[in-house]
C-alpha positions in Angstrom: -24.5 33.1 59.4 -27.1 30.7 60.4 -26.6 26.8 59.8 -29.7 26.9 57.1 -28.3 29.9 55.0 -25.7 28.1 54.8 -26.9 25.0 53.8 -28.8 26.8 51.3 -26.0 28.6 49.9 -24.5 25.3 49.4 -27.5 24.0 47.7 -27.9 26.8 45.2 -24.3 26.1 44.6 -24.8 22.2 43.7 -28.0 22.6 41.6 -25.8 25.8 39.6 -22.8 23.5 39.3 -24.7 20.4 38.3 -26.9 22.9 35.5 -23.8 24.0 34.4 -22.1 20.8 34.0 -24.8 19.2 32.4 -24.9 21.8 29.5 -21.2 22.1 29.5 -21.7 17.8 28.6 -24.3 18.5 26.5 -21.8 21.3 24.3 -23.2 24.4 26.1 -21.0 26.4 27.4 -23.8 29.2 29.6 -20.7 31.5 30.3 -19.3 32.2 27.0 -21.7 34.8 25.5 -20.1 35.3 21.8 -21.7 32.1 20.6 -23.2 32.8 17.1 -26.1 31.6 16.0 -26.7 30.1 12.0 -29.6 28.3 9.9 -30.0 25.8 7.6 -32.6 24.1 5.7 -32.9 20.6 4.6 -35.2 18.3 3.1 -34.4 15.5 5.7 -31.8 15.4 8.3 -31.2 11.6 8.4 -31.3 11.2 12.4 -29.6 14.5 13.3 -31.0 15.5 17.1 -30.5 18.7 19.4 -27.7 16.8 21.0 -25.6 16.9 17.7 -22.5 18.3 17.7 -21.5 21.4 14.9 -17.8 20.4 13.3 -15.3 22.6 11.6 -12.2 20.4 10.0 -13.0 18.0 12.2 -12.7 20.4 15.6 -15.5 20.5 17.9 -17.4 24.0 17.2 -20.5 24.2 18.6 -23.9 22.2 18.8 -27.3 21.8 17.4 -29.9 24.4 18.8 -33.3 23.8 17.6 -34.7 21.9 14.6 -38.3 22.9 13.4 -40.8 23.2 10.2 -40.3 25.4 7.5 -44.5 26.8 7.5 -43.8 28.8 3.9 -46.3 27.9 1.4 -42.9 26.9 -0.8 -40.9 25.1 1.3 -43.7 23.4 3.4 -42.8 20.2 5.2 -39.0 21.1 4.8 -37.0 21.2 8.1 -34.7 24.5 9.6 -32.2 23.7 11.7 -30.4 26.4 13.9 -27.0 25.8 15.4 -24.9 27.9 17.5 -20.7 28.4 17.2 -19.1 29.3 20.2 -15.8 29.3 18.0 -15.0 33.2 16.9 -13.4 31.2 13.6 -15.0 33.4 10.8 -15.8 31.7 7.7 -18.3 33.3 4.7 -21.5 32.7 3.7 -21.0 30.4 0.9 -20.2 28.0 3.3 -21.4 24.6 3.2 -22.9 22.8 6.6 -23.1 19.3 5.5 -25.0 16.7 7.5 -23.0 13.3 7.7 -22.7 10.0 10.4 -19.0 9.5 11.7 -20.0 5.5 12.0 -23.2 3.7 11.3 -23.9 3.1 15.0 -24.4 7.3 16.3 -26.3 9.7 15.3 -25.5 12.3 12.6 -23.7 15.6 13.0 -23.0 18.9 11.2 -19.9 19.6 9.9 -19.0 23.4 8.5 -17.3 23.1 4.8 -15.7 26.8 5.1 -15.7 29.1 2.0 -13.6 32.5 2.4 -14.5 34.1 -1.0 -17.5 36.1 -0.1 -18.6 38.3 2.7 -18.2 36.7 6.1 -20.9 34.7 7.6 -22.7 36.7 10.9 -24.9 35.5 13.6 -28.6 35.2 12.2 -27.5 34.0 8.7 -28.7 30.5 6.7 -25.7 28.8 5.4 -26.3 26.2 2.1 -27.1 22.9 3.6 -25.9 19.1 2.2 -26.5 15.7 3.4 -23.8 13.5 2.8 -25.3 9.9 2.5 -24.7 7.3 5.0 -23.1 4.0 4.5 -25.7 1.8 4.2 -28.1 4.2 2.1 -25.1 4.1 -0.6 -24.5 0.8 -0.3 -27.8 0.3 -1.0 -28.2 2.6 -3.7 -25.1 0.6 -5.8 -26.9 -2.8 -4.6 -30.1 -1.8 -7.0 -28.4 -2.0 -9.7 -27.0 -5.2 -9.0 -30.1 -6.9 -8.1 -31.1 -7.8 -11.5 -27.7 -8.9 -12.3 -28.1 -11.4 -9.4 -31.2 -12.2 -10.7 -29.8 -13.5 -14.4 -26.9 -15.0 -12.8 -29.0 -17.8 -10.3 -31.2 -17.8 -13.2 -28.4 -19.2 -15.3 -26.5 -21.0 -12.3 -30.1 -22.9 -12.1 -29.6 -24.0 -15.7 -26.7 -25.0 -15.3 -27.0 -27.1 -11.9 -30.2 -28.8 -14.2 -27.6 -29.7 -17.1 -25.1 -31.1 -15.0 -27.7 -33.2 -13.1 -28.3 -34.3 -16.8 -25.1 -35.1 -17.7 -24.0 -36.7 -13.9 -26.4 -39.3 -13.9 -25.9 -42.9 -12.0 -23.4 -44.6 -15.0 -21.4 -41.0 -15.0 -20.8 -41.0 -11.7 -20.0 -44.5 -11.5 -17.8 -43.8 -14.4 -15.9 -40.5 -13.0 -15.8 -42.9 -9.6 -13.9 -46.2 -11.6 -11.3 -43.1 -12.3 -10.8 -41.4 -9.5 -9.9 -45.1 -8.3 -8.2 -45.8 -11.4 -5.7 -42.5 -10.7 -5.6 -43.4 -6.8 -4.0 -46.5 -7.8 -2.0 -45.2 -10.6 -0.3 -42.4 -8.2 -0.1 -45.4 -5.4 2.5 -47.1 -7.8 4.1 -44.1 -9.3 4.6 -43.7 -5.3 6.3 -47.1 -5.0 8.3 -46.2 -8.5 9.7 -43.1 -7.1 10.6 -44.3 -4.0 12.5 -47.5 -5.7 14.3 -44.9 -7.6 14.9 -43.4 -4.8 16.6 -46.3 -3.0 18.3 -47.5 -6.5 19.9 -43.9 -6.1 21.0 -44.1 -2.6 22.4 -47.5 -3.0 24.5 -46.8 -6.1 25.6 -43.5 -5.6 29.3 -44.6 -5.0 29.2 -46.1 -8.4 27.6 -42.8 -9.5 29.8 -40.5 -8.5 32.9 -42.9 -9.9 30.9 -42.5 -13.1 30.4 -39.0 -13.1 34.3 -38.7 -13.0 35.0 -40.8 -15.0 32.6 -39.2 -17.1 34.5 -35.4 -16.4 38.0 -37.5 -17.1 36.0 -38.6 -20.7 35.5 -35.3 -21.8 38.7 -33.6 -20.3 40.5 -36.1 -22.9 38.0 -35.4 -25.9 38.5 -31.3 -25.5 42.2 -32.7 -25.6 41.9 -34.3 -28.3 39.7 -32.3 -30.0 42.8 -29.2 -29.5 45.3 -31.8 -30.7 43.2 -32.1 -33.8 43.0 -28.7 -34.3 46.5 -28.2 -33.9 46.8 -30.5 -37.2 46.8 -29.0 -40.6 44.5 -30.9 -42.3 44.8 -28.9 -45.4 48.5 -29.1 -45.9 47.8 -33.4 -45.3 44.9 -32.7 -48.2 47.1 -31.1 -50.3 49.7 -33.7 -50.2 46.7 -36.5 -50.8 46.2 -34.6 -53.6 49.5 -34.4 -55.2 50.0 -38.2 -54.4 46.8 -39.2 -56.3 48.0 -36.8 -59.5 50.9 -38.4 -59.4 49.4 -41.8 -59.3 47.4 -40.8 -61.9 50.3 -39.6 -63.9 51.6 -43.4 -63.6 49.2 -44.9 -64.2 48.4 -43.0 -67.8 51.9 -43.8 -68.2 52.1 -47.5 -67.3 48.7 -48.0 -69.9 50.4 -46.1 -72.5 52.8 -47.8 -74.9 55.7 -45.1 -74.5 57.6 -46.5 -71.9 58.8 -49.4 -71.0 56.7 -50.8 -68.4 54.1 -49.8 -70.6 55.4 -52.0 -73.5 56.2 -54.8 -71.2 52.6 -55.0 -70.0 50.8 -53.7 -73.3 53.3 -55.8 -75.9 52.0 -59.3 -76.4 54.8 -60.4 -78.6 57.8 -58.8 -75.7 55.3 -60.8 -73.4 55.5 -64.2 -75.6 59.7 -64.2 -76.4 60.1 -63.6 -72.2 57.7 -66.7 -71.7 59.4 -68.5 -74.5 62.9 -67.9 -72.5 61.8 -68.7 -69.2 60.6 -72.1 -70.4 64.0 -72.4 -72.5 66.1 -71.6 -69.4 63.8 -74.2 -67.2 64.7 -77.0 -70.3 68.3 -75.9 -69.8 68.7 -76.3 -66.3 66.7 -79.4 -66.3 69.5 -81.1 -68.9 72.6 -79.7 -67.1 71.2 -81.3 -63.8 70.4 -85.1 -66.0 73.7 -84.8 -67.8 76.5 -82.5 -66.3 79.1 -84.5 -68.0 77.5 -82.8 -71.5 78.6 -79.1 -69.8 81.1 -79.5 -67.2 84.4 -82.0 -67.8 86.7 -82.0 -64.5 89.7 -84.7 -64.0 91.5 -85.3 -60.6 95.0 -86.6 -62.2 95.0 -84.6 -65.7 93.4 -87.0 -67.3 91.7 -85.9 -70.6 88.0 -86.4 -69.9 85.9 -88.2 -72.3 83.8 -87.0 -74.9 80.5 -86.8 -73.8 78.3 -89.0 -76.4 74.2 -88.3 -76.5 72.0 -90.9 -76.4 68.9 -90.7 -78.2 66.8 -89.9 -75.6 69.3 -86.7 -75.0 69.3 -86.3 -78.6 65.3 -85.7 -78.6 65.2 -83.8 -75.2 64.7 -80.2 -77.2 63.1 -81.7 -80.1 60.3 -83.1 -77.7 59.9 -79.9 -75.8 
């Protein structure tokens, strides 16, 4: 073989190879002769291209052929795209292709919603087509409504931005600036108060402590207490205070009464009188015997017969003048 057959041979082989792989790239695969060729209309395509690729749950299927007019008098202006599936997944022809962008950056594809409830789909056929709207076209869409709402709302943020310009003239901001002060200052010395507090704490919190027990040690002795007192039985101890003031009552009817005798020695005026009258008769008698014991008492050391004791006259009167 001569050195230019050969290099043509080679050649041929490149340009072949290089055709190949560039449809291959593209989604065409020019050796696999059961792809399957389907149509479907739509009223836009929303940037689907021939380089599109054709999706079934989410796996790679085939690619878009050729997108034209629709020249019917009824469907004028509307656009036919044909795609081929080199997949020999059979799905019917209630299927649903469905344009749709993966991100807002690429161009759209196709993507095959399979039905299996009716006759299966065959090469030649037109599916029903959908457009699934992009992100931006919906976002837009919800925005619309929005607009006017956006609208009223600067509308009344304006209003309010003129009343508070109103109300926050020069003296009201002076004001709200005397008080800002006013509360720097204030939380300056609540600073200063909390930290003496503070050091008051750290410097007496021995003497805390010893307070704290001695607090505990207080009430350790009340709840003592307070079970010692409930250990007493107060109404046995009212019961006896009872008695003791019926009883006192008792006595006391009785001393007031005239039936007994302390009763008739307090009640009895006369008993009261002749016990006065004795008292002060004793007194006079005790009072002569210690003037004149010779009158009451004679004594003699040698047997002698004492005299007769003879009265005088102020002895004689003594009784008479009491």
């Amino acid at each position: 073989m001569s050195k230019e057959l050969k290099t043509g041979f080679v050649l041929l082989v490149v340009v072949i190879s290089f055709i190949w792989g560039f449809n291959f790239l593209k989604g065409h695969d020019l050796l696999n002769g059961k792809a399957r060729e389907f149509k479907v209309q739509y009223s836009k395509i929303g940037g689907l291209n021939k380089a599109s690729f054709v999706t079934l749950n989410g796996l790679k299927v085939g690619q878009v052929k050729k997108i034209e007019f629709n020249t019917t008098k009824e469907k004028r202006g509307e656009l036919i795209v044909t795609f081929a599936v080199e997949n020999d997944f059979e799905f019917s022809k209630n299927s649903v292709v469905k344009i749709y962008s993966p991100n807002p950056l690429s161009p759209s594809n196709l993507a095959i919603i399979p039905d299996y409830d009716s006759d299966i789909a065959v090469s030649g056929d037109t599916l029903k087509g959908e457009m699934e709207e992009s992100l931006f076209t919906s976002i837009g869409e919800r925005l619309d409504p929005l607009q006017s709402k956006i609208e009223r709302v600067i509308v009344d943020a304006d209003t309010l931005f003129s009343n508070l310009n109103k109300i926050l003239n020069e003296k009201t901001i002076k004001d709200i600036n005397s008080s800002v002060a006013n509360l720097s200052v204030t939380i300056k010395e609540l600073r200063k108060t909390v930290t003496s507090v503070n050091s008051l704490v750290s410097d007496n919190q021995d003497n805390l402590k010893l307070t704290l027990e001695n607090t505990k040690n207080i009430t350790a002795n009340l709840n003592s207490l307070s079970e010692s007192l409930s250990s007493i039985d107060f109404k046995n101890i009212i019961a006896k205070a009872e008695n003791a003031v019926d009883n006192f009552n008792e006595l006391s009817k009785k001393v007031n009464s005239s039936d007994g005798s302390i009763g008739k020695l307090i009640n009895d005026d006369q008993l009261y009188n002749n016990v006065e009258a004795a008292t002060k008769e004793l007194e006079q008698l005790l009072r002569d015997l210690k003037t004149n014991p010779k009158r009451y008492v004679h004594f003699s050391l040698f047997g002698k017969k004492g005299k007769e004791y003879k009265p005088t006259a102020p002895d004689s009167l003594l009784f008479i003048k009491e």
